[in-house]
C-alpha positions in Angstrom: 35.7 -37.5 -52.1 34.2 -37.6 -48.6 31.6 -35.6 -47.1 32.7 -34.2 -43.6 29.8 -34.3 -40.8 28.6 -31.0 -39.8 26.3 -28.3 -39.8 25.7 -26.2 -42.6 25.8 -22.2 -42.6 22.0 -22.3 -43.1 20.8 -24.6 -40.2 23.4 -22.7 -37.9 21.6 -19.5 -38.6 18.0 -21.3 -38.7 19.3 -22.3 -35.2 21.1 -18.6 -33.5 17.7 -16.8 -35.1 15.6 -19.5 -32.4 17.3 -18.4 -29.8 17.5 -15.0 -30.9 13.7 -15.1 -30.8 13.7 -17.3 -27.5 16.2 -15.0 -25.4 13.9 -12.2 -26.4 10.8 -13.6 -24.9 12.5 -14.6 -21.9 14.0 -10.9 -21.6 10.7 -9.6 -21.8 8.7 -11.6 -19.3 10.8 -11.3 -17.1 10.6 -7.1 -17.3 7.1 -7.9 -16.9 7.9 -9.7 -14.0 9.7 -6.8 -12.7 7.4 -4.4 -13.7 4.6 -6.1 -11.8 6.8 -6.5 -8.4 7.8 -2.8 -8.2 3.7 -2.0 -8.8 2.6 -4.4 -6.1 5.3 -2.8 -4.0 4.3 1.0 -4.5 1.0 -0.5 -3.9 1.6 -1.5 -0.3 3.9 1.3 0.3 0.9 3.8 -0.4 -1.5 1.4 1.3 1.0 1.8 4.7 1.3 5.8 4.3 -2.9 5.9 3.9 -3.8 3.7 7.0 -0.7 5.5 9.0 -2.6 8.6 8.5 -5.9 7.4 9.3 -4.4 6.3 12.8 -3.0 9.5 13.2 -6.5 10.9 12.9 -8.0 8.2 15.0 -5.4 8.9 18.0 -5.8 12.8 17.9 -8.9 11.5 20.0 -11.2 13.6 18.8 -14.2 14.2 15.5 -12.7 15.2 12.8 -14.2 18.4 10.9 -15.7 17.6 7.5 -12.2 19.2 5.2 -9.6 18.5 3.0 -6.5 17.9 4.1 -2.8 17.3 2.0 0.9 17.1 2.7 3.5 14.9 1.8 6.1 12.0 3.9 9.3 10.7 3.6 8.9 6.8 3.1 10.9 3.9 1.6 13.1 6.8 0.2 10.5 8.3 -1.5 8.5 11.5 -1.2 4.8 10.5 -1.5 1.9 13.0 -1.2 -1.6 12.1 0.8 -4.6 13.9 0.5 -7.4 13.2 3.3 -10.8 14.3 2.5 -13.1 13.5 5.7 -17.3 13.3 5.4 -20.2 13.0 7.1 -21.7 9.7 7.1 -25.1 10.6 7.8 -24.6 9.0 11.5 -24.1 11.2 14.5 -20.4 12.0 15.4 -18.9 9.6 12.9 -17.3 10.3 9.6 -15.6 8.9 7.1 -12.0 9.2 6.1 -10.4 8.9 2.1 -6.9 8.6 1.7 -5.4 9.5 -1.5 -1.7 8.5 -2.0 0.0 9.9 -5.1 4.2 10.3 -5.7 5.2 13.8 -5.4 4.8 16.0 -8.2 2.8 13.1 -9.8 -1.7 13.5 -10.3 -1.8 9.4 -10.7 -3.0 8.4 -7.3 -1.4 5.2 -6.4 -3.9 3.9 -3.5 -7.3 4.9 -1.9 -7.9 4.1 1.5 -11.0 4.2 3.2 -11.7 4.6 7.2 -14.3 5.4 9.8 -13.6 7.9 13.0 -15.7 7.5 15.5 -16.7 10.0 18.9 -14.3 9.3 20.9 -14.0 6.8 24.3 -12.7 8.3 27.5 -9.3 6.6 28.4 -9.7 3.2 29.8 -13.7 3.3 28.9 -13.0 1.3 25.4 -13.8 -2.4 26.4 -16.2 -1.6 29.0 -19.2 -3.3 27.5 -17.0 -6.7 27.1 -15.8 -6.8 30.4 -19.7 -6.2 31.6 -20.7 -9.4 29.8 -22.7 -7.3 27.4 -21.1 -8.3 24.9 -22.2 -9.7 21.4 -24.5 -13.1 22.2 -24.9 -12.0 25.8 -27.7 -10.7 28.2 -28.3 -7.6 29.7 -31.0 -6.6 32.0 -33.0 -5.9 28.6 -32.7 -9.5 27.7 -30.3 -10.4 24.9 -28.3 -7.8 23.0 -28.3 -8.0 19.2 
């Protein structure tokens, strides 16, 4: 009687449960991976809609009021909602600016984004002081500016 060469019914299950167990780790990581990637990219998203409406405060050209202000924006074919709460600073005529970025309907905010809004420059008056020399390192008839 000869023995044929083969695998038995034990070491072929011993060897489908393996990758049973490996395909399963692999699946899993890699919705992890997925998981992380759609996070980093809501992440940006709100990041973009918060310093978007920080520029839009900027260019209205004028001091904000210490308020609260909400509403929402069409963006990457979402509807996100941004609430902008501005504050006094303690310095003359410039305040600070928090962004809140949430999905609409939704009280997790996503991203906080912080800016400064200044008094603002008469057109054309922004870079005077470079183009004076009195720039950073440079004299002025006071002597050197700090």
């Amino acid at each position: 009687m000869t023995r044929s060469r083969g695998f038995t019914l034990i070491e072929v299950m011993v060897a489908l449960t393996i990758v049973a167990f490996s395909l399963t780790a692999v699946a899993a990581s890699m919705n992890q991976m997925i998981d992380a990637a759609n996070a980093m990219r809501e992440r940006t998203y709100a990041s973009w809609i918060a310093q978007n409406k920080i520029v839009e405060m900027r260019l209205a050209n004028t001091v904000p009021e210490v308020s609260t202000t909400s509403g929402d924006v069409d963006y990457a074919n979402s509807t996100w909602s941004w609430r902008a709460v501005v504050s006094e600073t303690g310095i003359e005529n410039f305040m600070r600016v928090d962004v809140s970025i949430t999905h609409l309907d939704s009280e997790y905010t996503i991203r906080t984004v912080t800016g400064f809004i200044g008094e603002p420059v008469p057109i054309g008056q922004g870079n005077q002081i470079w183009r004076s020399g009195r720039g950073p390192g440079n004299s002025g008839p006071d002597g050197p500016i700090s």
